[in-house]
N, C-alpha and C positions, 0 to 999 in steps of 0.2 A: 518673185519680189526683187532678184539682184539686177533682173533683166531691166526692172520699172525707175529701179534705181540709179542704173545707169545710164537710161534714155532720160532720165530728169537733169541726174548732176553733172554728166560727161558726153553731152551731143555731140553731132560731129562738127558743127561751128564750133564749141567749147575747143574740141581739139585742135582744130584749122588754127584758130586765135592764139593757141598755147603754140604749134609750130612757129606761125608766122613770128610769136615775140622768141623763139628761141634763133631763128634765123633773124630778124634782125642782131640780136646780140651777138651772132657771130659774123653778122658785119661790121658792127662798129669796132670789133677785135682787129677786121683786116685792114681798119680805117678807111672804110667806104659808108662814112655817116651821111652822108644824102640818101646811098639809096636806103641805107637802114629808116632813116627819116618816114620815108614812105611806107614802111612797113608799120613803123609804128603808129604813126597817122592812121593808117587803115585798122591796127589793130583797137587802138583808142576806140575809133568811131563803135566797130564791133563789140567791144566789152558795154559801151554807152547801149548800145541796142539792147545789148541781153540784158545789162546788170542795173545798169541810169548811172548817174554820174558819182553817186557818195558811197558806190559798191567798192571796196578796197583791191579787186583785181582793175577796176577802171582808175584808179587813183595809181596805182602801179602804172598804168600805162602812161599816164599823163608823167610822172615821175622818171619814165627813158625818155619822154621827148625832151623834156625838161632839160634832162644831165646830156643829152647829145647837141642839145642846141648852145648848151654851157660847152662843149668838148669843141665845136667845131668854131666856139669865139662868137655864138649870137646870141649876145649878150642881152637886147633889148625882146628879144623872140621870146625867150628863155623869162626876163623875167614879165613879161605878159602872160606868158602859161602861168607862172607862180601867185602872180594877182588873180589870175582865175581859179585856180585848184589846190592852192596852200587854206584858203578859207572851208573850202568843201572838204576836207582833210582833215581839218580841227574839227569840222563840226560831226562828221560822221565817226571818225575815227579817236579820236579827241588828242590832246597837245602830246602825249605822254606816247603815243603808237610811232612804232621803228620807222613805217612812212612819213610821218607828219613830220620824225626829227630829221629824217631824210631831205625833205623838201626845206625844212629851215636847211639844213648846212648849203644844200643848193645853192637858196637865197644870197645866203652868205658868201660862197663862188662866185656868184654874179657882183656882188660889190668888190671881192677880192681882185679877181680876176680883171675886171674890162680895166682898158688902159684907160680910159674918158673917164670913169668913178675919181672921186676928191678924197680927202684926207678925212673928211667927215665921214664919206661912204665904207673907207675902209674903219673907221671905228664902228662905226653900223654895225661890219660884218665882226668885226671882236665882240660885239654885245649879245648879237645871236647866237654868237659858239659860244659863249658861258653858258647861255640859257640851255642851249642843246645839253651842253655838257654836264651841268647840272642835271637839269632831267637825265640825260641817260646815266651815271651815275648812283642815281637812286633808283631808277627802277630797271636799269642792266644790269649794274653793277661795276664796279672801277676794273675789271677784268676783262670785260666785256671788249670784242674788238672795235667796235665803233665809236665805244667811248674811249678808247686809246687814239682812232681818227681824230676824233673832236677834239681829245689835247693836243695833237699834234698841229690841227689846223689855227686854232689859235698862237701856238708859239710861229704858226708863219704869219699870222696877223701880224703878233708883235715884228717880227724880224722885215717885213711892210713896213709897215710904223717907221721905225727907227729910220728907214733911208729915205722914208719920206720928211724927216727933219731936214735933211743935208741938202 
């Protein structure tokens, strides 16, 4: 039975897939996010094969290309993934799951971050981190570290804001 169990839940694509997103991750540490990119790509596609799209290890994967293409400043790439995979996110996983508030703070990066976003964009990104923040607050808890992220990334909304008066 442990034998049946393990050719179900841990094949060897399962594992190839699991290597490959640990090696990208330790490329995007050596800052070599292209070719990480391609690993993630490939891995994405693979989790799609096994799992379909609204499987929460394929929403992880879409989730590194995401945050790498926000890392290397492709800001429009990044948020094209998010229009496609922040909806399959909510609906599978629903708004309240650590992925989904994952992909909102992303969102939120990509308004923060690109130098071409307006004054409106970055209040965008201040609306989204309440919301994240909120949510994770209630169902992390105010201790929780990501909702210490989420206050933090807000007070750099605000501290945006302010020098974009001047």
């Amino acid at each position: 039975a442990n034998l049946a169990l393990r050719r179900r839940y841990w094949s060897a694509e399962q594992n190839i897939l699991d290597a490959q997103a640990n090696i990208a991750a330790c490329l995007c540490e050596l800052g070599r996010h292209d070719d990480a990119l391609v690993l993630e790509q490939e891995n994405y596609e693979g989790y799609v094969a096994m799992h379909g799209v609204a499987h929460e290890s394929t929403v992880l994967c879409a989730m590194n290309m995401i945050i790498s293409q926000v890392t290397v400043g492709r800001f429009r790439i990044a948020r094209e993934l998010l229009r496609e995979h922040l909806p399959v996110a909510v609906r599978a996983l629903g708004n309240d799951n650590d992925l989904t508030l994952k992909l909102q703070k992303n969102r939120a990066f990509c308004l923060l971050l690109d130098p071409a976003n307006s004054r409106d964009d970055v209040k965008n990104a201040r609306e989204i981190m309440q919301d994240v923040l909120q949510r994770r607050r209630r169902v992390f808890g105010p201790a929780h570290p990501e909702t210490q992220v989420a206050a933090d990334i807000i007070a750099e909304v605000r501290e945006k804001l302010a020098t974009m008066r001047g």
